[in-house]
Backbone as JSON, one array per atom type, in Angstrom:
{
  "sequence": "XXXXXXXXXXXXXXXXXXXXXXXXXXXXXXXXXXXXXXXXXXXXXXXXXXXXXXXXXXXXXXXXXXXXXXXXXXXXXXXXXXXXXXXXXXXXXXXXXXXXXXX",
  "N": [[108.49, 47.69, 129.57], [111.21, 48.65, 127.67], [114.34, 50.02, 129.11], [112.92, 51.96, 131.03], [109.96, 52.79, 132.86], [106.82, 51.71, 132.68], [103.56, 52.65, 131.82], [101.73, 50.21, 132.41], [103.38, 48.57, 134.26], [103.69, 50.51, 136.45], [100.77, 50.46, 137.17], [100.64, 47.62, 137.68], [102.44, 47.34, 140.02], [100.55, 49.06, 141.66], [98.43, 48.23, 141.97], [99.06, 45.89, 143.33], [100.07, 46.84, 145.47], [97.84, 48.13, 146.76], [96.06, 46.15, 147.18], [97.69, 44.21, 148.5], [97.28, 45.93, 151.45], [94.43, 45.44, 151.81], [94.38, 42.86, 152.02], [95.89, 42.46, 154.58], [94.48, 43.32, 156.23], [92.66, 41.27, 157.1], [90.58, 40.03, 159.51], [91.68, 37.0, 161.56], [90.63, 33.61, 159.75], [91.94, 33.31, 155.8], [89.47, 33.08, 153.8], [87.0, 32.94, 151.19], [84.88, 34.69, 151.42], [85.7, 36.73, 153.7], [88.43, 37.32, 152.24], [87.28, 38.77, 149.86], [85.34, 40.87, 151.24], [87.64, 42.02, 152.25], [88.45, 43.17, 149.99], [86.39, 44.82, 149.21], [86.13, 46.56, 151.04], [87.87, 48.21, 150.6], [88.32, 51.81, 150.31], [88.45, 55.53, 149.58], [91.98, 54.54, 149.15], [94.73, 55.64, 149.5], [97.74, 56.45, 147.1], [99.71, 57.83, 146.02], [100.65, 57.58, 142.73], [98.45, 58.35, 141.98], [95.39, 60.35, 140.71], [93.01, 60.5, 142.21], [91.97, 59.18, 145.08], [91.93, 55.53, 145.74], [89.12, 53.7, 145.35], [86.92, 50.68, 145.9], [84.54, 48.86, 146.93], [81.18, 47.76, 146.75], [80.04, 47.15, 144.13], [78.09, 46.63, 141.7], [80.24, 46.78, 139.11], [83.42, 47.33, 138.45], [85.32, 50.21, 138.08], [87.65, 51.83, 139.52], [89.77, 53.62, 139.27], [89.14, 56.12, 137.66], [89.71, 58.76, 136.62], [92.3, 60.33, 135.1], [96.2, 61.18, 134.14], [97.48, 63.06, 131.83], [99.46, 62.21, 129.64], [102.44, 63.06, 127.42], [104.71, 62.11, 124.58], [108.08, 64.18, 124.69], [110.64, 64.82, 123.43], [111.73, 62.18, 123.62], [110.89, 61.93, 126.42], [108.45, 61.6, 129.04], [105.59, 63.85, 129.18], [103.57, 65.59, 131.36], [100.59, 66.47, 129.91], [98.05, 67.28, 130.6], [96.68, 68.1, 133.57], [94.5, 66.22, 136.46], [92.24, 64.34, 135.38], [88.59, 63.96, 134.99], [88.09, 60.45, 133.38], [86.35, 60.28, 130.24], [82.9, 60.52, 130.36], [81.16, 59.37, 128.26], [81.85, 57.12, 127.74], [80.07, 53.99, 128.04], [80.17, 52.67, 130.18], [82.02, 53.9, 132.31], [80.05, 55.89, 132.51], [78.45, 54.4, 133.74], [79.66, 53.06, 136.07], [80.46, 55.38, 137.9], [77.23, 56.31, 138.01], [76.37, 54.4, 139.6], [78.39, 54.01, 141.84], [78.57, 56.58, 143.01], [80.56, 58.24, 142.14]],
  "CA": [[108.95, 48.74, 128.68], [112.53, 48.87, 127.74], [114.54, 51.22, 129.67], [112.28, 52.62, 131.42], [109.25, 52.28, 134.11], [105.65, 51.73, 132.06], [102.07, 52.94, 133.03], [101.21, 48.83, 133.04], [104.27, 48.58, 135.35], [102.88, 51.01, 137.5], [99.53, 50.09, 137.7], [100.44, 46.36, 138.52], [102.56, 48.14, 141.43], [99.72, 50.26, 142.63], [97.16, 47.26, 142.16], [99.65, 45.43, 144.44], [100.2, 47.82, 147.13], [96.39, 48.1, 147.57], [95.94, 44.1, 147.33], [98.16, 44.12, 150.1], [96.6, 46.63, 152.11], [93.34, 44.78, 151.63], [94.35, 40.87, 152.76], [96.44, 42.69, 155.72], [93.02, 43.84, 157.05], [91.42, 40.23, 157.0], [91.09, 39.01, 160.8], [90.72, 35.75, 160.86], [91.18, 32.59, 158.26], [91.43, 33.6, 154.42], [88.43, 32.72, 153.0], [86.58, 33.85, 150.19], [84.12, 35.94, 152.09], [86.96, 37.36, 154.51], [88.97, 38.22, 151.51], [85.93, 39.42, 148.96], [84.96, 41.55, 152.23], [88.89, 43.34, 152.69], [88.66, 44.28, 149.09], [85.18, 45.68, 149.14], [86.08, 47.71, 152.32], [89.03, 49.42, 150.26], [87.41, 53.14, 150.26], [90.06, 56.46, 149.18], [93.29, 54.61, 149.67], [95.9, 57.03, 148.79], [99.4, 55.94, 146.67], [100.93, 59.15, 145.65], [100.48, 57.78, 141.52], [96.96, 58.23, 141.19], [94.82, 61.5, 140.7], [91.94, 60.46, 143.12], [92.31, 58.06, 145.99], [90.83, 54.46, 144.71], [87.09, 53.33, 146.29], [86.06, 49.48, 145.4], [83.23, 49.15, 147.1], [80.34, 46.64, 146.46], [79.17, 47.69, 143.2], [78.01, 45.69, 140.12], [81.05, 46.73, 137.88], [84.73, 48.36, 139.33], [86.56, 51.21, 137.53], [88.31, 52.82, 140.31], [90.83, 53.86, 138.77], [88.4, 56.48, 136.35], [90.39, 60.06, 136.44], [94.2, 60.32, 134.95], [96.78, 62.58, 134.03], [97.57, 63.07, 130.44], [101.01, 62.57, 129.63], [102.88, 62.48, 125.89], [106.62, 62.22, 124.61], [108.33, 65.09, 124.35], [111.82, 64.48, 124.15], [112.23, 61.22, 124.85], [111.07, 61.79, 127.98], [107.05, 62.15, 128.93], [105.31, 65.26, 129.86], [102.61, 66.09, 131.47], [100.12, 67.3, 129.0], [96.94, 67.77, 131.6], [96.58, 67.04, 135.47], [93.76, 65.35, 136.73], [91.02, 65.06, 134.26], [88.11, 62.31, 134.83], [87.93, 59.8, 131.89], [84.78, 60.92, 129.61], [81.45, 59.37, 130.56], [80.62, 59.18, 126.75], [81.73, 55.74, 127.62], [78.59, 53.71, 128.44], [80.48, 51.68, 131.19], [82.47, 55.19, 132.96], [79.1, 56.74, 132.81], [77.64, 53.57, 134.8], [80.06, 53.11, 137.29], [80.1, 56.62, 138.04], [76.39, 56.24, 138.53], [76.53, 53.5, 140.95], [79.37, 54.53, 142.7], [78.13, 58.15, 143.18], [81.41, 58.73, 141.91]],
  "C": [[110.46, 48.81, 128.79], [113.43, 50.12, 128.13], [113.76, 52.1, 130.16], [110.9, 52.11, 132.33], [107.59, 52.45, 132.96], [104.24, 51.88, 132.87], [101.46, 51.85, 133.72], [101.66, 48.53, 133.97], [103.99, 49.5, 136.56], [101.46, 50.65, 138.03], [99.6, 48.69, 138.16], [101.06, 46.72, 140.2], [101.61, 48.46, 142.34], [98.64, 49.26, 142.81], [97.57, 46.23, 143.53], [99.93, 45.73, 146.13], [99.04, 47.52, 147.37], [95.88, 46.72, 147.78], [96.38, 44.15, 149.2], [97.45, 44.49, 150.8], [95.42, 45.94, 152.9], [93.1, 43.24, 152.4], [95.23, 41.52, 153.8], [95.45, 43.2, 157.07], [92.21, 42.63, 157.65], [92.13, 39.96, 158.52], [90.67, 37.94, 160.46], [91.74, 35.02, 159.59], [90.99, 33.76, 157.16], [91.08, 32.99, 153.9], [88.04, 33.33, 152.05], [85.83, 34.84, 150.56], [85.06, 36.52, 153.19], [87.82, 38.3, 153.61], [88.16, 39.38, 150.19], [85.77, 40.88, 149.99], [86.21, 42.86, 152.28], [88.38, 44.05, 151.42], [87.84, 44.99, 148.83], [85.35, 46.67, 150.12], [87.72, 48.72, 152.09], [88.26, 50.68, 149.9], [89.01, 54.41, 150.51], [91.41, 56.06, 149.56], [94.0, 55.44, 148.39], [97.05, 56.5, 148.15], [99.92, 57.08, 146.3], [100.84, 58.9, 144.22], [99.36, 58.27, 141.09], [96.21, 59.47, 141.48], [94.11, 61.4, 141.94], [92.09, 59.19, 143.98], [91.05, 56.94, 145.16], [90.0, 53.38, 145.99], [86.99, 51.58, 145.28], [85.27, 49.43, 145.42], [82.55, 48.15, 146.64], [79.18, 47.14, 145.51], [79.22, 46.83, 142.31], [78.9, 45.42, 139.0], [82.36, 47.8, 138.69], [85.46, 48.88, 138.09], [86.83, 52.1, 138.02], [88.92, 53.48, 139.88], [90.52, 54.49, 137.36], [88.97, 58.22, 135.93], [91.82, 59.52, 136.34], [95.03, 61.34, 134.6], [96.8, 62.16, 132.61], [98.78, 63.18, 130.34], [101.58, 62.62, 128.08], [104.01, 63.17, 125.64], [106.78, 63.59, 124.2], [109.94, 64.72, 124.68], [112.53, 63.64, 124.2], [111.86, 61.16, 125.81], [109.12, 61.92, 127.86], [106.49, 62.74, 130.09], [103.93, 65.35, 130.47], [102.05, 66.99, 130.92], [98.79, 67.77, 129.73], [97.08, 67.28, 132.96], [95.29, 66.35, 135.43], [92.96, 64.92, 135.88], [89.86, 63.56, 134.33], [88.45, 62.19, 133.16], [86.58, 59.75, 131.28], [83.69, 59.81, 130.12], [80.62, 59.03, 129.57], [80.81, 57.7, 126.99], [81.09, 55.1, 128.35], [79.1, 52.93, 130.1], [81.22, 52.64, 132.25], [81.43, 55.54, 133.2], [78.2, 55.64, 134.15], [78.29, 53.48, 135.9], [79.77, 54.32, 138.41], [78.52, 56.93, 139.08], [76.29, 55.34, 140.03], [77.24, 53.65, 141.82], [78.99, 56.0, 143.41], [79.43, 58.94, 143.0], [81.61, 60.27, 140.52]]
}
């Protein structure tokens, strides 16, 4: 995003940090089951961007990353238009994770 810091730009950030996190855990060679294993054993890590700490976990389908804030321009600049708010479970694939996750 020109001039300025973008939500994609953040979320590759925040996908990064927790990556890290994740292969800094592996004892041992990195293998595929070593590293498969860190990122399944990521459970509420915290970053300070994200509403709800983000759970992987060893579930059939991952959308950690299922509550956000609501933001929109005002200004030039963008506002927080709601805080936390999950993302609706009208959508067939939110409503499943959700399920499986016991999220």
């Amino acid at each position: 995003m020109s001039g300025g810091i973008g939500s994609f730009s953040q979320m590759g950030f925040t996908e990064a940090e927790i990556a890290t996190h994740a292969l800094e855990s592996v004892n041992g060679a990195d293998t595929v089951q070593s590293v498969n294993k860190a990122f399944q054993d990521v459970h509420s890590f915290t970053t300070g961007q994200q509403c709800e700490p983000w759970t992987y976990g060893n579930y059939p389908l991952h959308i950690p990353n299922n509550v956000d804030y609501t933001v929109t321009p005002n200004n030039g600049q963008m506002s927080l238009a709601q805080s936390c708010t999950p993302i609706s479970s009208a959508d067939p694939q939110i409503a499943q994770y959700r399920k499986v996750s016991g999220g």
